[in-house]
mmCIF file of the N, C-alpha and C atoms, coordinates in Angstrom:
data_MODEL
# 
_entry.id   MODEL 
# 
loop_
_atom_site.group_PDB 
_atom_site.id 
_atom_site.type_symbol 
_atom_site.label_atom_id 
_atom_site.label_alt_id 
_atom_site.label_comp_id 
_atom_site.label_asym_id 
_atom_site.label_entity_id 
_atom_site.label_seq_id 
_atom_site.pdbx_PDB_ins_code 
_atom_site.Cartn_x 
_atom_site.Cartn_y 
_atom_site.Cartn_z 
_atom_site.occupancy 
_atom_site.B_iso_or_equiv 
_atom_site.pdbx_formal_charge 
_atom_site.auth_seq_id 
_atom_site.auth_comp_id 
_atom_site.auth_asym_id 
_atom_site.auth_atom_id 
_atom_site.pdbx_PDB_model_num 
ATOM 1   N N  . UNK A 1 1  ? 0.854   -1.175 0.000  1.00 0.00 ? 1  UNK A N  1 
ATOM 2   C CA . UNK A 1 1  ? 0.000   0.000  0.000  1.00 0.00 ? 1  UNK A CA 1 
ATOM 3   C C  . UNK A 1 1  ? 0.896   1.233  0.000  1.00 0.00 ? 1  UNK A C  1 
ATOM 4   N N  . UNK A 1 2  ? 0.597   2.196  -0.596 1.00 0.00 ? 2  UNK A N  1 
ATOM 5   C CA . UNK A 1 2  ? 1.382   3.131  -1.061 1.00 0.00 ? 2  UNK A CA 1 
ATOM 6   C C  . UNK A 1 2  ? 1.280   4.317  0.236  1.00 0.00 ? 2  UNK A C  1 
ATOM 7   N N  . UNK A 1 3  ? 2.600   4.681  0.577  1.00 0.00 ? 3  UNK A N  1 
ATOM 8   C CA . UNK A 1 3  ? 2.698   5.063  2.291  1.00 0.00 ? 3  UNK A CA 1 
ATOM 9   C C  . UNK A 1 3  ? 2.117   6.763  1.786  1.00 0.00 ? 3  UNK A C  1 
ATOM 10  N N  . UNK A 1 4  ? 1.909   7.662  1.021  1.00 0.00 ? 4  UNK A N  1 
ATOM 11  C CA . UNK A 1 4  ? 1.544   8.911  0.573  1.00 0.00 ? 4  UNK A CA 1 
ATOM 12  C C  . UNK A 1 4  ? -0.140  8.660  0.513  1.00 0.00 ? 4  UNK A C  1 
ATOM 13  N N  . UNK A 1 5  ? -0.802  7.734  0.190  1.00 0.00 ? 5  UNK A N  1 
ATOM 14  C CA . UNK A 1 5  ? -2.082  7.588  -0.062 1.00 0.00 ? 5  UNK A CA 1 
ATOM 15  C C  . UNK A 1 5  ? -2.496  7.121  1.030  1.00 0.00 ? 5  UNK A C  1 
ATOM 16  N N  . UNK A 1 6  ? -1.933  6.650  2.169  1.00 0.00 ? 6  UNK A N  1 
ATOM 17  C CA . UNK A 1 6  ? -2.344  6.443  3.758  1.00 0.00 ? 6  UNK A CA 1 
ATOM 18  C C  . UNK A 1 6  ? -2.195  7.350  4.167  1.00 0.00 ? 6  UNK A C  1 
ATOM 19  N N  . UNK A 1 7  ? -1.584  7.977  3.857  1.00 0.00 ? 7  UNK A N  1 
ATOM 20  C CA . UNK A 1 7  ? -1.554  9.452  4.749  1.00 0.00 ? 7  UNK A CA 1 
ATOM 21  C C  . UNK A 1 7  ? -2.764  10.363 4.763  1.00 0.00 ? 7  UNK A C  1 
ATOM 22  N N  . UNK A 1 8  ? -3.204  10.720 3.628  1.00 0.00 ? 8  UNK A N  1 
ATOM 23  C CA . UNK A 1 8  ? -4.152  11.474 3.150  1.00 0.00 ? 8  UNK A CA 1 
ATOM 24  C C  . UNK A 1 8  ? -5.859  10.752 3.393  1.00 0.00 ? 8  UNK A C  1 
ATOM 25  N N  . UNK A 1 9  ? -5.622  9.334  3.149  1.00 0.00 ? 9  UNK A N  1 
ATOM 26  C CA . UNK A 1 9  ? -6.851  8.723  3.306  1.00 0.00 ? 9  UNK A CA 1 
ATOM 27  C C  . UNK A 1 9  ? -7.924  9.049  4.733  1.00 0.00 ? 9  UNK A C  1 
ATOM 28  N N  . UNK A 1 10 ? -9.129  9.180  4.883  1.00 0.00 ? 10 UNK A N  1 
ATOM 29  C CA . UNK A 1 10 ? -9.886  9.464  5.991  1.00 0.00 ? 10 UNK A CA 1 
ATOM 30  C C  . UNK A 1 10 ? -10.739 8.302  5.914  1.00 0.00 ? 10 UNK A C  1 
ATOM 31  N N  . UNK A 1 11 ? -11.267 8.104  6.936  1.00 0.00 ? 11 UNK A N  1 
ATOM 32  C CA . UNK A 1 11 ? -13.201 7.627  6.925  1.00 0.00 ? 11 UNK A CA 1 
ATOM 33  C C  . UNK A 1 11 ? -14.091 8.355  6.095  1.00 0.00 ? 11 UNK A C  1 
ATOM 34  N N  . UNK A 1 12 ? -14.440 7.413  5.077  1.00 0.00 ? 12 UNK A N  1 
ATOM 35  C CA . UNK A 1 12 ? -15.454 8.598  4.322  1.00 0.00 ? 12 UNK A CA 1 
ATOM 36  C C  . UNK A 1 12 ? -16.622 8.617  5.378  1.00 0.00 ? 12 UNK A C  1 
ATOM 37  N N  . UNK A 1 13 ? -17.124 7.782  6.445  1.00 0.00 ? 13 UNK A N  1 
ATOM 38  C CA . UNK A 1 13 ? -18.241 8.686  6.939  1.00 0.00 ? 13 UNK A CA 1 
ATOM 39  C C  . UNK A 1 13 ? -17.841 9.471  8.309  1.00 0.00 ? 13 UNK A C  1 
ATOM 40  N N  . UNK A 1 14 ? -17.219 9.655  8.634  1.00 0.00 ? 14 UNK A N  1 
ATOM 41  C CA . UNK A 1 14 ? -16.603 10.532 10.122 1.00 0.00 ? 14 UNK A CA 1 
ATOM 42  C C  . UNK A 1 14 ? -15.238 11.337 10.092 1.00 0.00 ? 14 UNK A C  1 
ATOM 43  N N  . UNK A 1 15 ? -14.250 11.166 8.637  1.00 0.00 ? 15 UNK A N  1 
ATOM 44  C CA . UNK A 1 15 ? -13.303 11.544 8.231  1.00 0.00 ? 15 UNK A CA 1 
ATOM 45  C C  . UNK A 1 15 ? -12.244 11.210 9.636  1.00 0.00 ? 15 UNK A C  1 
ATOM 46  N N  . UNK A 1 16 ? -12.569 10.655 10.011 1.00 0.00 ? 16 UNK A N  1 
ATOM 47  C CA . UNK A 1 16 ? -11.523 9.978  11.215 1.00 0.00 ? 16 UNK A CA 1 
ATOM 48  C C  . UNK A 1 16 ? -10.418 9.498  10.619 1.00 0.00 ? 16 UNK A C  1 
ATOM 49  N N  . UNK A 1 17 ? -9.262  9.557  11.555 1.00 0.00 ? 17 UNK A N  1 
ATOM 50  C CA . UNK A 1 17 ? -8.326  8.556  11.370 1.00 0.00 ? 17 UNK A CA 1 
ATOM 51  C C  . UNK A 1 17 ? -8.338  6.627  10.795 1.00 0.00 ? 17 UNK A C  1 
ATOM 52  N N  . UNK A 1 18 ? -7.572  6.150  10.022 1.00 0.00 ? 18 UNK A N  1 
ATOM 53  C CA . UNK A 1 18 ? -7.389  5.368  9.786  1.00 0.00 ? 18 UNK A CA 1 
ATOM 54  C C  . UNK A 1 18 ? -6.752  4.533  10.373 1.00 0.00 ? 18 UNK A C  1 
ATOM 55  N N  . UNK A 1 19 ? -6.527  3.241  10.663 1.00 0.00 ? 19 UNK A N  1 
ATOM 56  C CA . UNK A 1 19 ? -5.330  2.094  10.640 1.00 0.00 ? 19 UNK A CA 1 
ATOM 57  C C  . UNK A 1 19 ? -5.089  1.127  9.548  1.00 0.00 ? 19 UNK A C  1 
ATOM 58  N N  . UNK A 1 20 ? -4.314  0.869  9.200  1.00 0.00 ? 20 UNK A N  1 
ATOM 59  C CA . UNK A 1 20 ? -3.724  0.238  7.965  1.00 0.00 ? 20 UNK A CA 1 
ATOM 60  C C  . UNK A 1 20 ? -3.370  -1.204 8.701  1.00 0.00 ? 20 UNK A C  1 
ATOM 61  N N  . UNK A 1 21 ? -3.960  -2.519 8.592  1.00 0.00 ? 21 UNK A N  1 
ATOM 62  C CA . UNK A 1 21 ? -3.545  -3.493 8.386  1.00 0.00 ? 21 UNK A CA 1 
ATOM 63  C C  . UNK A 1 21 ? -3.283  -4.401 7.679  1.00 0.00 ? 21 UNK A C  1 
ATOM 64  N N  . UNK A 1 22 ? -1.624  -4.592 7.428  1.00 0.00 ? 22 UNK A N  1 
ATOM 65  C CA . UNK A 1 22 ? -1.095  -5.196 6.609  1.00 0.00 ? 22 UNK A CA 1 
ATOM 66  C C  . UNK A 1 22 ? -1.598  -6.282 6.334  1.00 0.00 ? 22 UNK A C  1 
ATOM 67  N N  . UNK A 1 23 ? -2.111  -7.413 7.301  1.00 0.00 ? 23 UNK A N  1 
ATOM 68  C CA . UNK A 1 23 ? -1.792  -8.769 6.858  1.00 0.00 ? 23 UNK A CA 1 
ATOM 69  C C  . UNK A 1 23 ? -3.264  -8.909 6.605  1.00 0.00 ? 23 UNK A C  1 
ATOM 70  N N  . UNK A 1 24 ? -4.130  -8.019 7.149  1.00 0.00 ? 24 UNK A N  1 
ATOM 71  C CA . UNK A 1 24 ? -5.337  -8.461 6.843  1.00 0.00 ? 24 UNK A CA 1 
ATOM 72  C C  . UNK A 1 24 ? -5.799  -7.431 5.480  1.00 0.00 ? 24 UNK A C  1 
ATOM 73  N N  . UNK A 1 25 ? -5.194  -6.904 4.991  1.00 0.00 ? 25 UNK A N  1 
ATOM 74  C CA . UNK A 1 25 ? -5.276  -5.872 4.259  1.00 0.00 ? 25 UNK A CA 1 
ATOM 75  C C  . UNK A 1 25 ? -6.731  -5.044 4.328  1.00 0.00 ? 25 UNK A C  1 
ATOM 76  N N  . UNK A 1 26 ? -6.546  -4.471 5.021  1.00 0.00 ? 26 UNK A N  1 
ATOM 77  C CA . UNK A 1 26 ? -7.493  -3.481 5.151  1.00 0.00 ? 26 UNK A CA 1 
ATOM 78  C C  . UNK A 1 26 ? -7.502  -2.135 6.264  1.00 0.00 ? 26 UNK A C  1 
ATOM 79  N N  . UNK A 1 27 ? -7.979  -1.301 6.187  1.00 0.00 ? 27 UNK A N  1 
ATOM 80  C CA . UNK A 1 27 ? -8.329  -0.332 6.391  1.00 0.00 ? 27 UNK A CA 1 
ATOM 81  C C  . UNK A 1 27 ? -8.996  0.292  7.793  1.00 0.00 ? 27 UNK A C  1 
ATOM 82  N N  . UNK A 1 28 ? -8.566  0.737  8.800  1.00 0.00 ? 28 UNK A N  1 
ATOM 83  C CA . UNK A 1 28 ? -10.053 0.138  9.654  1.00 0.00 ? 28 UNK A CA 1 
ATOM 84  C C  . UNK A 1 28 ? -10.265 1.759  10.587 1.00 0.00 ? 28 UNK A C  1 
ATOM 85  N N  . UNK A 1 29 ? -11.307 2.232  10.973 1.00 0.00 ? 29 UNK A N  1 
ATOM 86  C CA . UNK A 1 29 ? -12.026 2.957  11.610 1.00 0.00 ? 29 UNK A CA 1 
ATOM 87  C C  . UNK A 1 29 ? -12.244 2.716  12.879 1.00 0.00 ? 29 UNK A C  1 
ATOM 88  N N  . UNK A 1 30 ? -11.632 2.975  14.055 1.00 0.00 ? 30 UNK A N  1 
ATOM 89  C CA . UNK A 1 30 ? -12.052 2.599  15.177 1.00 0.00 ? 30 UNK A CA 1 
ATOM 90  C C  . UNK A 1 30 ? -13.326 3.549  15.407 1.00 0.00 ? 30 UNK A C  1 
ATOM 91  N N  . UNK A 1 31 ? -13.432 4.928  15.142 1.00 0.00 ? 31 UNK A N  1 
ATOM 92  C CA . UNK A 1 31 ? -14.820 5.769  15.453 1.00 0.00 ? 31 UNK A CA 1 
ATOM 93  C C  . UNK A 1 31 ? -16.064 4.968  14.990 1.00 0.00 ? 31 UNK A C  1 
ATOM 94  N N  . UNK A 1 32 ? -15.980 4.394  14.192 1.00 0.00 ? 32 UNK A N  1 
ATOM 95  C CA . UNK A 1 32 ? -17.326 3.795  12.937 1.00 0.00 ? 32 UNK A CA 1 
ATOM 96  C C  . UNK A 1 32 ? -17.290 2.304  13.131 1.00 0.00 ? 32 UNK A C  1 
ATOM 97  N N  . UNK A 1 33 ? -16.427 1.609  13.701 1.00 0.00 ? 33 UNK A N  1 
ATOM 98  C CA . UNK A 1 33 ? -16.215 0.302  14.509 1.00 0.00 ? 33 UNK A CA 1 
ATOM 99  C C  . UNK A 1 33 ? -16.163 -0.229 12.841 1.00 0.00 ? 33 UNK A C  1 
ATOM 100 N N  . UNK A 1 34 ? -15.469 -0.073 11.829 1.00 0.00 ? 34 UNK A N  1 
ATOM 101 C CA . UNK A 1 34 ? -15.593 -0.506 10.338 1.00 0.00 ? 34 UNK A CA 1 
ATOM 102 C C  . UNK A 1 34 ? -14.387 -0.721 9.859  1.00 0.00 ? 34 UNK A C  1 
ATOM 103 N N  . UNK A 1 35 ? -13.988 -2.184 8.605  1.00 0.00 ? 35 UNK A N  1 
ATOM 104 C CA . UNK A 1 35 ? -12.960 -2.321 8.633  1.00 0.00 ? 35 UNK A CA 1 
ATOM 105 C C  . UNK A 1 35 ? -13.225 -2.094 7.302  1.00 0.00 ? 35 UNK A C  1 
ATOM 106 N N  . UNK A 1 36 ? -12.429 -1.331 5.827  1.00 0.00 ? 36 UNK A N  1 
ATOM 107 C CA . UNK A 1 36 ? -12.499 -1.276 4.692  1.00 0.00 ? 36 UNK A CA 1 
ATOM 108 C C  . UNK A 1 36 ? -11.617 -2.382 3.869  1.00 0.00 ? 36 UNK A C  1 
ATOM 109 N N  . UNK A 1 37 ? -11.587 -2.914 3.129  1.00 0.00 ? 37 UNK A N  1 
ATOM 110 C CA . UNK A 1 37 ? -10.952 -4.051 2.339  1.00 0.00 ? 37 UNK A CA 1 
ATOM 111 C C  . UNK A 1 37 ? -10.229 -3.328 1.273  1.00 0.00 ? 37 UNK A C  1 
ATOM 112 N N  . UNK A 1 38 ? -8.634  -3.856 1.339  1.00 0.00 ? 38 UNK A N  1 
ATOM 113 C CA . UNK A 1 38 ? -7.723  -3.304 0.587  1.00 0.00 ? 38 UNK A CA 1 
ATOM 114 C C  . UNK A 1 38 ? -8.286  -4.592 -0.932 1.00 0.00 ? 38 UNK A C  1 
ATOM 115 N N  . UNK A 1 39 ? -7.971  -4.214 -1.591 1.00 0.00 ? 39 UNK A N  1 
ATOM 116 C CA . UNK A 1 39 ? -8.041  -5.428 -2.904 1.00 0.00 ? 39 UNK A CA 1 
ATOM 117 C C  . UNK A 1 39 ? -6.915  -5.274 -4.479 1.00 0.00 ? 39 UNK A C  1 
ATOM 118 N N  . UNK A 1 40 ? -6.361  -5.390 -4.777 1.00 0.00 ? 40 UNK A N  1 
ATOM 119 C CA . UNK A 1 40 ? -5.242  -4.859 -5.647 1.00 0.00 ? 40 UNK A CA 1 
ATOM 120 C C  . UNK A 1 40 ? -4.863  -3.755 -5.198 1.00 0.00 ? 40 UNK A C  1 
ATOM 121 N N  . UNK A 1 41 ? -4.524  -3.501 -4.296 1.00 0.00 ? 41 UNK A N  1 
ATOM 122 C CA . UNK A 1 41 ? -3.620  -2.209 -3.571 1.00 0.00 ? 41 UNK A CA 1 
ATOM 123 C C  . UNK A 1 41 ? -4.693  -1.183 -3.785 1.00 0.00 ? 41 UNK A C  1 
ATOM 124 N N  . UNK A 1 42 ? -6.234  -1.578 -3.924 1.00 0.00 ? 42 UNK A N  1 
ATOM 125 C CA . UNK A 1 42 ? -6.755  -0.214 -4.026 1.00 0.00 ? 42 UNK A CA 1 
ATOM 126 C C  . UNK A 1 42 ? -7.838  -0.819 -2.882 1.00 0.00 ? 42 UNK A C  1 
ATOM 127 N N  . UNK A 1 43 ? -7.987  0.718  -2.283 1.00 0.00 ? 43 UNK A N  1 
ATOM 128 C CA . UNK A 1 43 ? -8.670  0.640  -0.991 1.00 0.00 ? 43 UNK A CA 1 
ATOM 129 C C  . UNK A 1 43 ? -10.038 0.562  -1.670 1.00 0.00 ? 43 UNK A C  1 
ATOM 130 N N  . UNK A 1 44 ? -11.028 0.165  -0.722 1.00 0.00 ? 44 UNK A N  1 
ATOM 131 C CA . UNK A 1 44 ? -12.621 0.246  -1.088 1.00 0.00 ? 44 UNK A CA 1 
ATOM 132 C C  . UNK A 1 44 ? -13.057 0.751  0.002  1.00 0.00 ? 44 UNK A C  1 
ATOM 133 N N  . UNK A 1 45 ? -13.434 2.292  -0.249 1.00 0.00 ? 45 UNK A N  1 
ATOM 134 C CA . UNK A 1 45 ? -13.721 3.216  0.964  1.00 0.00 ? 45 UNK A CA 1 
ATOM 135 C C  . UNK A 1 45 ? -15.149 3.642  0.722  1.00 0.00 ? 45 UNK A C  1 
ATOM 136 N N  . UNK A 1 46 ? -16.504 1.726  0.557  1.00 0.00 ? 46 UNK A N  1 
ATOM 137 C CA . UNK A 1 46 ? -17.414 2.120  0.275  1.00 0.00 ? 46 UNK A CA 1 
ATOM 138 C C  . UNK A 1 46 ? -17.871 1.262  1.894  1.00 0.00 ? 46 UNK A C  1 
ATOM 139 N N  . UNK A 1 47 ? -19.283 2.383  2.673  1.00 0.00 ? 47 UNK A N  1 
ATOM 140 C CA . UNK A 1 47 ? -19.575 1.674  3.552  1.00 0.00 ? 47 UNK A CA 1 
ATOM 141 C C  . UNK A 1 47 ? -20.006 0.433  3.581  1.00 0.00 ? 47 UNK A C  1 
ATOM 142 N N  . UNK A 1 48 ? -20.693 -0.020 2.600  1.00 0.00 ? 48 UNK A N  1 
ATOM 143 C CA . UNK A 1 48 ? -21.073 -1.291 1.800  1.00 0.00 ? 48 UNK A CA 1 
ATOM 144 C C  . UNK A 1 48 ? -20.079 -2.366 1.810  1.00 0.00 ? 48 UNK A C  1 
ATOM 145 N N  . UNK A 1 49 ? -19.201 -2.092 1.220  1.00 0.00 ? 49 UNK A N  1 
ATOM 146 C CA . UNK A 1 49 ? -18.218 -2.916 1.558  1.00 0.00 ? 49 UNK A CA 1 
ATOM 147 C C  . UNK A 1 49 ? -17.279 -3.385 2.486  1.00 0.00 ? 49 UNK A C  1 
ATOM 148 N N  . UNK A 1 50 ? -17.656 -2.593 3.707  1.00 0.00 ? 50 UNK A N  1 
ATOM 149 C CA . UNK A 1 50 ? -16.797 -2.229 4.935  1.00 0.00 ? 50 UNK A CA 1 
ATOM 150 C C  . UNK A 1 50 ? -17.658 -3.932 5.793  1.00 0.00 ? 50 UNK A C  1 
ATOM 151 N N  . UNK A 1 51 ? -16.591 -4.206 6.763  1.00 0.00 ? 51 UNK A N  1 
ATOM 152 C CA . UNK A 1 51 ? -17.084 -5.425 7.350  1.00 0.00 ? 51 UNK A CA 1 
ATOM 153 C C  . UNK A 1 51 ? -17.178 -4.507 9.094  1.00 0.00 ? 51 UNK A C  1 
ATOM 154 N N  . UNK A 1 52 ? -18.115 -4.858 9.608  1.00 0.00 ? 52 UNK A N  1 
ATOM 155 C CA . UNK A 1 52 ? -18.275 -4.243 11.351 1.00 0.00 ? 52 UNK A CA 1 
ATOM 156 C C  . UNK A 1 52 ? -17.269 -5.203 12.011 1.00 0.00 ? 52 UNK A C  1 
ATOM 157 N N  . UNK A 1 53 ? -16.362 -4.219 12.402 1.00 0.00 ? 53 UNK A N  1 
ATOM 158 C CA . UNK A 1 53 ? -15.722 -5.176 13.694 1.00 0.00 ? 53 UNK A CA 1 
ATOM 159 C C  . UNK A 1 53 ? -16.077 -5.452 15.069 1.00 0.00 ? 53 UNK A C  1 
ATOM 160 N N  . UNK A 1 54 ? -15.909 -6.877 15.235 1.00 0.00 ? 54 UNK A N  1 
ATOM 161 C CA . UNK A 1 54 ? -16.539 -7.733 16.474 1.00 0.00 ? 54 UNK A CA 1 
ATOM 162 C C  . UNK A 1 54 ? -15.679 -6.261 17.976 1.00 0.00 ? 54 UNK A C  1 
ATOM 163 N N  . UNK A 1 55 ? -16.626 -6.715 18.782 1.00 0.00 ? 55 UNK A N  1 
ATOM 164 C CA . UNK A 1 55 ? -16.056 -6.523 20.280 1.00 0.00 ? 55 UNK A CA 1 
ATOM 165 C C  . UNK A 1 55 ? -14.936 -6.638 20.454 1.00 0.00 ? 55 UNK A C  1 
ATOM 166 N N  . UNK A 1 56 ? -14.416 -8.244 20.228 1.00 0.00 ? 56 UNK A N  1 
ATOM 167 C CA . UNK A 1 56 ? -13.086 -8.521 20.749 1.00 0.00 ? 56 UNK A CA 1 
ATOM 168 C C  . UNK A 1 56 ? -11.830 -7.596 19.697 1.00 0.00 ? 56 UNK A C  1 
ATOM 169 N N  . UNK A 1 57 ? -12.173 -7.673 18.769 1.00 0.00 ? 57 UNK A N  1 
ATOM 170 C CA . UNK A 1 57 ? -11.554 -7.180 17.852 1.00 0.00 ? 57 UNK A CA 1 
ATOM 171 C C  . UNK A 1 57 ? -11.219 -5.678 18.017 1.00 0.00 ? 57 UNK A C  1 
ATOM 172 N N  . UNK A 1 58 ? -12.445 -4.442 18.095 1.00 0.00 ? 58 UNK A N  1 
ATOM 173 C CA . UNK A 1 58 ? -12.098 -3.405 18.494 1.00 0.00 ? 58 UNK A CA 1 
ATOM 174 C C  . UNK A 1 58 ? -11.618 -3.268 19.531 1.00 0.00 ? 58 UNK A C  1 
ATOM 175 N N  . UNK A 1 59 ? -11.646 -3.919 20.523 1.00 0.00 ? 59 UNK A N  1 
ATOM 176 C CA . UNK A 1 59 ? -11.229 -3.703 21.956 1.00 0.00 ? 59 UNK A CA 1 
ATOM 177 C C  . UNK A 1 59 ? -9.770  -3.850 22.145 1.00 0.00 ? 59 UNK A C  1 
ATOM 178 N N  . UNK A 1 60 ? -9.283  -5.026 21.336 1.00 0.00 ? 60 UNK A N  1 
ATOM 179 C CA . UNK A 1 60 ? -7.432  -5.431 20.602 1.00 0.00 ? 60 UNK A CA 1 
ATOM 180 C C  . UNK A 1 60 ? -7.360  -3.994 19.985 1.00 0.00 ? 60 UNK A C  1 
ATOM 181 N N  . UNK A 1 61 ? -7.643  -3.374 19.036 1.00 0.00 ? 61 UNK A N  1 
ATOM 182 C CA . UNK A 1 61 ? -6.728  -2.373 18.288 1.00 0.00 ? 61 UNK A CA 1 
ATOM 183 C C  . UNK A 1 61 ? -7.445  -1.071 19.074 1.00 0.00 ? 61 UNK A C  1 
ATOM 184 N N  . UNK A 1 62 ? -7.824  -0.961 19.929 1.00 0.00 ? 62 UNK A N  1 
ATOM 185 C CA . UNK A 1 62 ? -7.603  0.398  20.560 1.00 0.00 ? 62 UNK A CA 1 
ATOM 186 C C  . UNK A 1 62 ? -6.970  0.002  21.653 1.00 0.00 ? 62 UNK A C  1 
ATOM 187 N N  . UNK A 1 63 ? -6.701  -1.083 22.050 1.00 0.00 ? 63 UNK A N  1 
ATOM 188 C CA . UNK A 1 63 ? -5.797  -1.091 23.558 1.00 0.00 ? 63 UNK A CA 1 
ATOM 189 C C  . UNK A 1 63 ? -4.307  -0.955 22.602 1.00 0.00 ? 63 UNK A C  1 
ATOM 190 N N  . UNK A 1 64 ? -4.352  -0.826 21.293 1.00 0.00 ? 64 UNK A N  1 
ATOM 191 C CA . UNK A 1 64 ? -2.867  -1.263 20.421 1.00 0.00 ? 64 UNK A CA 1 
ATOM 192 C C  . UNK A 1 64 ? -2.455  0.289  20.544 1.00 0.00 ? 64 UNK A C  1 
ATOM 193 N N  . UNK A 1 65 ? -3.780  0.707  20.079 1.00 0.00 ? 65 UNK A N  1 
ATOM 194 C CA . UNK A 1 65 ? -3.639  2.496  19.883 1.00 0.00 ? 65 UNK A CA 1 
ATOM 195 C C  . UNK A 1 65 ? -3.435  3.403  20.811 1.00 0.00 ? 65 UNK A C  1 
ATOM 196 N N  . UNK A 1 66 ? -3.591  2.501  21.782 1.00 0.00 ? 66 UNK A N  1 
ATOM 197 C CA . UNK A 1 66 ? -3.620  3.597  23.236 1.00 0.00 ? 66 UNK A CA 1 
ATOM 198 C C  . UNK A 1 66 ? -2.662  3.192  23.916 1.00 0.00 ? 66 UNK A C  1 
ATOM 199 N N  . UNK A 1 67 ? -2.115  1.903  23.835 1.00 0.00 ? 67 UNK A N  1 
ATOM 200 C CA . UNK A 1 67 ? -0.446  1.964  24.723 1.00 0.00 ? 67 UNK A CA 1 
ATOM 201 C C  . UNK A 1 67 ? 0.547   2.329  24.745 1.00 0.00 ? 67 UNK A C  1 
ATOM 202 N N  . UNK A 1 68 ? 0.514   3.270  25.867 1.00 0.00 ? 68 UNK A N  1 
ATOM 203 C CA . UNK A 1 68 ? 2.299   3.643  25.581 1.00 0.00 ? 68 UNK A CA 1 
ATOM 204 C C  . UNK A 1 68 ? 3.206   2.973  24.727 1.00 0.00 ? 68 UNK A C  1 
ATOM 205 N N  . UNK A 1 69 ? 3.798   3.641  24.106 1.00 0.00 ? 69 UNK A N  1 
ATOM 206 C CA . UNK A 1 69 ? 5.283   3.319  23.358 1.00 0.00 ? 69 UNK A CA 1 
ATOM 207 C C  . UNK A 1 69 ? 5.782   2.473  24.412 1.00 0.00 ? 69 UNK A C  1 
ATOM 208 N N  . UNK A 1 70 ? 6.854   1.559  24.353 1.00 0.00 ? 70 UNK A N  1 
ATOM 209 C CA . UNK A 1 70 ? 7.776   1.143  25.479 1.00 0.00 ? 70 UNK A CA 1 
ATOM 210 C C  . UNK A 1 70 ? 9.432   1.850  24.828 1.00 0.00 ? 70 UNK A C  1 
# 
């Protein structure tokens, strides 16, 4: 994924911050609890296509987002 086009990218519905996961390739929204699907290196930043992330799942990447550096 091209590191200039993550930068710039938002939530199209809350223009929030992004997270970029590599291995799962996709996209994800902690405000909108929504994960977007990368697919040939091109993002799909349609809500439609966005999958809702489970409990356990959001609850892992904001404890990721919120821990101190070590």
């Amino acid at each position: 994924m091209d590191k200039q086009l993550l930068e710039i990218l938002v939530c199209p519905l809350c223009k929030g911050e992004l997270i970029y996961l590599r291995e799962q390739q996709e996209l994800v929204c902690l405000a909108d609890k929504l994960a977007y699907p990368i697919r040939d290196d091109i993002p799909v930043m349609l809500e439609s296509e966005a999958r809702k992330l489970g409990l356990d799942e959001y609850d892992a990447l904001h404890k990721r987002r919120t821990a101190p550096a070590a």
